[in-house]
C-alpha positions as CSV (number, residue, x, y, z in Angstrom):
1,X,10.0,-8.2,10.8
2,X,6.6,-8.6,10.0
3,X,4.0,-6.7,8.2
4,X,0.4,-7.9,8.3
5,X,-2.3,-6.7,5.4
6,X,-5.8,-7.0,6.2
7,X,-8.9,-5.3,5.1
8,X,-9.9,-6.5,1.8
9,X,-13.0,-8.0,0.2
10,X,-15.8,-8.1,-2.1
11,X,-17.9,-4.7,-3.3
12,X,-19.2,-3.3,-5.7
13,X,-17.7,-0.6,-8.9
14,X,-17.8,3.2,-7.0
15,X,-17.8,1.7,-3.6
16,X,-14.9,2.0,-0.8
17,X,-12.1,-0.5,0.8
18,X,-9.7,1.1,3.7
19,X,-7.0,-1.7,3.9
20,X,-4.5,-1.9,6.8
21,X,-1.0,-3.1,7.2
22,X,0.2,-3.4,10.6
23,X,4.4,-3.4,11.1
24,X,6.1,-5.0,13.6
25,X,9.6,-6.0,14.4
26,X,11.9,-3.3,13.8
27,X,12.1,0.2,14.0
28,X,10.3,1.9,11.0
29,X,11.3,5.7,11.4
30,X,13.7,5.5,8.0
31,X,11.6,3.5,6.0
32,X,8.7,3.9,3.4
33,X,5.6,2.4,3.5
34,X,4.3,1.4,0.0
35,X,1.3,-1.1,-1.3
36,X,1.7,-3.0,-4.6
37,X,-0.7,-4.9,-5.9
38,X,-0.8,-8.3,-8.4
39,X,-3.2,-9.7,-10.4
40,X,-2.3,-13.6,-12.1
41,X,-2.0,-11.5,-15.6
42,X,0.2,-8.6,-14.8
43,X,3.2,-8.1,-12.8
44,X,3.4,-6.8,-9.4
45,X,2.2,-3.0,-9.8
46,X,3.3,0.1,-7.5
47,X,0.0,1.5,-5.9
48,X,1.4,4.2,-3.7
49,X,4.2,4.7,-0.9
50,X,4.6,7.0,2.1
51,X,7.3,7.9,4.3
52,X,7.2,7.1,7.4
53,X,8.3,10.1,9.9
54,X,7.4,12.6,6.9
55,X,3.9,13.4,5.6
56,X,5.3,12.6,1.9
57,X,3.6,10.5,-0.6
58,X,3.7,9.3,-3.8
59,X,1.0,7.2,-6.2
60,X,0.6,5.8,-9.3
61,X,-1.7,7.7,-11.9
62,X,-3.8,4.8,-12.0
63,X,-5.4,5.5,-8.6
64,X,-4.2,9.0,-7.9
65,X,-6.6,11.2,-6.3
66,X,-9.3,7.8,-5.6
67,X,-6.3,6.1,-2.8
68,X,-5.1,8.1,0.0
69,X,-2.5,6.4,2.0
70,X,-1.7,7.4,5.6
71,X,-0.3,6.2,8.8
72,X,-0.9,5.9,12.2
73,X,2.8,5.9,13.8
74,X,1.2,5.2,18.1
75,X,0.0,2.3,15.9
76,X,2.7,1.3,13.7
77,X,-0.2,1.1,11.0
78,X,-0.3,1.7,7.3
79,X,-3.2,2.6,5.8
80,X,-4.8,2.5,2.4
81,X,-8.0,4.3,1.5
82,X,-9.4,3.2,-1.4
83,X,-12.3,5.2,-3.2
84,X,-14.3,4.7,-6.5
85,X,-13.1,1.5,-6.6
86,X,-13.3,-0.2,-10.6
87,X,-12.8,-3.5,-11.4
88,X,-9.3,-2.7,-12.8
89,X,-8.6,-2.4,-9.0
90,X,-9.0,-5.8,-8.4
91,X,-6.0,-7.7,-7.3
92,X,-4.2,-9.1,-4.4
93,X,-2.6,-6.2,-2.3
94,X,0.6,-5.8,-0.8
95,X,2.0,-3.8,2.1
96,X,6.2,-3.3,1.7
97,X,8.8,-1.4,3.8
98,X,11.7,0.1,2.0
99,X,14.6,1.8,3.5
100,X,15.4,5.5,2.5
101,X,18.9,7.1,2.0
102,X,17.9,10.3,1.3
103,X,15.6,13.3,2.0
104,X,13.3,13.7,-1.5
105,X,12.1,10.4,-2.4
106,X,9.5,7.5,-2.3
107,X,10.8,4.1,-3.3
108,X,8.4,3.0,-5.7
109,X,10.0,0.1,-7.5
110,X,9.4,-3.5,-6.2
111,X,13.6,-3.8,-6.0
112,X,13.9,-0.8,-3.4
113,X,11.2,-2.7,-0.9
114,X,13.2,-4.9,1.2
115,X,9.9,-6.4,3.4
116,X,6.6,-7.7,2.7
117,X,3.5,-8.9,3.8
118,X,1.4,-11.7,2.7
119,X,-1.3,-9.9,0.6
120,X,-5.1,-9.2,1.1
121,X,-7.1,-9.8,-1.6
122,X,-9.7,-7.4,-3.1
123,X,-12.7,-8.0,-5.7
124,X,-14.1,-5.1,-7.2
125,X,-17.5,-6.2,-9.1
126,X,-19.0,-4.4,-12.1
């Protein structure tokens, strides 16, 4: 299994990232998708998860209603809009896969994720 991050970069406070994480290698249809992200001072952080055959998401209140994730299933792509970005946001990213067992929920603990790519990195300037 592999999932592959890519998208992020430098810009500037209020501007926009959309980062991509394209999954390969199994069959995703009962899986989430979710994005974490880590910075060298804090622990690895939930950003936001969505089902995959379901339009059901979750977030953190940290970037809720500035991220929007979605997916592109033809593609097998993730996707993470990212809006009004601060300088809090800065941080290496991370795209996971967890496996669901029921109908309600979105994993959004780093224990439930069972796959996960090697990070992008994004640098939000003040």
């Amino acid at each position: 299994v592999q999932l592959q991050a890519s998208g992020g970069g430098l810009v500037q406070a209020g501007g926009s990232l959309r980062l991509s994480c394209a999954a390969s290698g199994r069959a995703f249809n009962s899986y989430a998708m979710g994005w974490f992200r880590q910075t060298p001072r804090k622990e690895r952080e939930f950003v936001g998860a969505i089902r995959w055959r379901v339009d059901m998401t979750y977030y953190a209140d940290s970037v809720k209603g500035r991220f929007t994730i979605s997916r592109d299933n033809a593609k097998n792509t993730v996707y993470l809009q990212m809006n009004s970005l601060k300088p809090e946001d800065t941080a290496v990213y991370y795209c996971a896969a967890a496996p669901i067992h029921d109908s309600f929920s979105v994993p959004s603990t780093h224990p439930e994720y069972e796959y996960w790519g090697q990070g992008t990195e994004v640098t939000v300037s003040s």
